[in-house]
N, C-alpha and C positions, 0 to 999 in steps of 0.2 A: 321390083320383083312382082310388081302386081302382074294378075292371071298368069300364077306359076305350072297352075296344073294345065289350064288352058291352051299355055301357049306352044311353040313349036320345039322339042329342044333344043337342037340344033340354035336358033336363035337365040337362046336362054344362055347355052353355053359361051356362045361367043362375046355375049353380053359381061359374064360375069370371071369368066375364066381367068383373063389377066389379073384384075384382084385378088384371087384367090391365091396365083400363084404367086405374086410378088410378097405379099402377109405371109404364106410359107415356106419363101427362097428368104425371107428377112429374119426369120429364124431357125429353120435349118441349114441355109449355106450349100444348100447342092441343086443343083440347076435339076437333075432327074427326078431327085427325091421330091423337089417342090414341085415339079410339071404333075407327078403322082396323087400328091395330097390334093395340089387344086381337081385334078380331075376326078380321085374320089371323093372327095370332098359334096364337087358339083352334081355327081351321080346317084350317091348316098339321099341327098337334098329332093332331088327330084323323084326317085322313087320313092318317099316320104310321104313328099305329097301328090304319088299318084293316090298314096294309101289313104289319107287325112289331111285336112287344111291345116296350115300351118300360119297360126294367128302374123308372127313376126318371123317374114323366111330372110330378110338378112343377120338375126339374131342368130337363127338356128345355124346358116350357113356358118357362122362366125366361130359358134360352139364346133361344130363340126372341126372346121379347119385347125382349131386351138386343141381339139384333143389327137388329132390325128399327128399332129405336129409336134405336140408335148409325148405320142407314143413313138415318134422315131426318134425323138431326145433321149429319152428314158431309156430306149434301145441301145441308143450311141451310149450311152452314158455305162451298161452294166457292159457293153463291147468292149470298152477303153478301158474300165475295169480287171476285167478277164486278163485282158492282152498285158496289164500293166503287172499283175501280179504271176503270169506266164515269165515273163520279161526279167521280172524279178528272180521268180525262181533260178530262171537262166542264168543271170548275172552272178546271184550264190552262189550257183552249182561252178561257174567259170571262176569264179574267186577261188574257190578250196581246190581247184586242180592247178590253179597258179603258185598257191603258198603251198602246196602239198610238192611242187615238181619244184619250188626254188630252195624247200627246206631239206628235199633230196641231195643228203652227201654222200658222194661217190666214197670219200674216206668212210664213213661210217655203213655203209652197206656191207663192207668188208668187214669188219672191226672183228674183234676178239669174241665178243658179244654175241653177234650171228655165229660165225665159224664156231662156238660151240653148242651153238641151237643145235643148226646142220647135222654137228656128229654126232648129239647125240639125238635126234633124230632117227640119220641115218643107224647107228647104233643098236637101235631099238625095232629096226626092219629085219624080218626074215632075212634070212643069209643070202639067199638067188634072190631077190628084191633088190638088197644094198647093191648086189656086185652088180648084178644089170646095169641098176643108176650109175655109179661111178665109173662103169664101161662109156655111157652113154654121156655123161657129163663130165668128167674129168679126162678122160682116156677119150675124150671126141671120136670116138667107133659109132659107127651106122648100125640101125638095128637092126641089118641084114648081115652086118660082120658080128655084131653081139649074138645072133641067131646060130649062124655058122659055126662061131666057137664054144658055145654049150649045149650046141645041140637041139635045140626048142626051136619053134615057128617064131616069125616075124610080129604075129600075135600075142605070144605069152609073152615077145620082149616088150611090147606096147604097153601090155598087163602092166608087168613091175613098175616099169615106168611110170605110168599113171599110178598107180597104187601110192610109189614112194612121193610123187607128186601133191597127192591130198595130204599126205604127214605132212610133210614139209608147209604147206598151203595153211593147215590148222596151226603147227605149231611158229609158225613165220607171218601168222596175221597184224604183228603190229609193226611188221617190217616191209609193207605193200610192194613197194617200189623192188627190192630186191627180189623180193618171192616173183613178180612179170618178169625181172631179169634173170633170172632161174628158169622159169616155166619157156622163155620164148631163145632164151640160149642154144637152145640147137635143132 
């Protein structure tokens, strides 16, 4: 690297380039990333010493190339991180909807247990609330035939509906799986 500032770059680069890049394809493993590092590496170097002599320029170059190299590791390194604990998250979240859907019994959705959540629930609804719902979920009526036969807009049967739907939703919270099959029933 004698007469670094002197000499031509173009020259310089072609001289050193391949080193550079094989030392950080030998530790990064990627044909782009290492063409990158030798080339800043090379560039960094020589505008250096366009600034100041550079007592020992394959030393510096060496450092160069070793921290540029060690900062796409260190990159890779909190990436795979990231991704791994993404990954993770993923996998918990895919676990508990596996055991939540296999520990779902169609028996027990039914059970004694709910059916008298339900009524009394329902129970505890304003009297045109209850009847709506049970129009609309027992008696399988549209809530344009529920409109039609009390007389209200298509609107106020939505109303009850929804209304008697968050009761049921609070008081049917540790029953998930039935309360979707409730909610998406008709």
């Amino acid at each position: 690297m004698d007469g670094l500032c002197t000499s031509n770059f173009n020259i310089f680069y072609k001289r050193y380039y391949r080193k550079c890049y094989l030392f950080a394809k030998s530790y990064v493993h990627d044909d782009w990333v290492a063409e990158d590092i030798a080339s800043e590496s090379l560039i960094k170097l020589w505008e250096t010493a366009k600034l100041r002599e550079i007592e020992h320029p394959q030393a510096f170059l060496f450092s160069i190339l070793k921290n540029k190299s060690l900062d796409y590791l260190k990159h890779e390194t909190t990436k795979q991180e990231v991704l791994s604990a993404l990954s993770a998250d993923g996998q918990r979240e895919l676990a508990i909807r596996i055991s939540t859907l296999e520990a779902c019994d169609p028996d027990q959705l039914f059970s004694t247990e709910i059916q008298e959540i339900i009524q009394s629930t329902l129970n505890a609804l304003p009297e045109q609330t209850r009847k709506i719902f049970m129009m609309s979920r027992f008696e399988n009526l549209s809530r344009k035939e529920i409109a039609d036969a009390l007389g209200i807009t298509k609107k106020g049967v939505e109303y009850h509906i929804g209304k008697a739907l968050k009761s049921l939703q609070v008081d049917l919270k540790d029953y998930l799986p039935f309360f979707y099959f409730l909610l998406f029933y008709k």
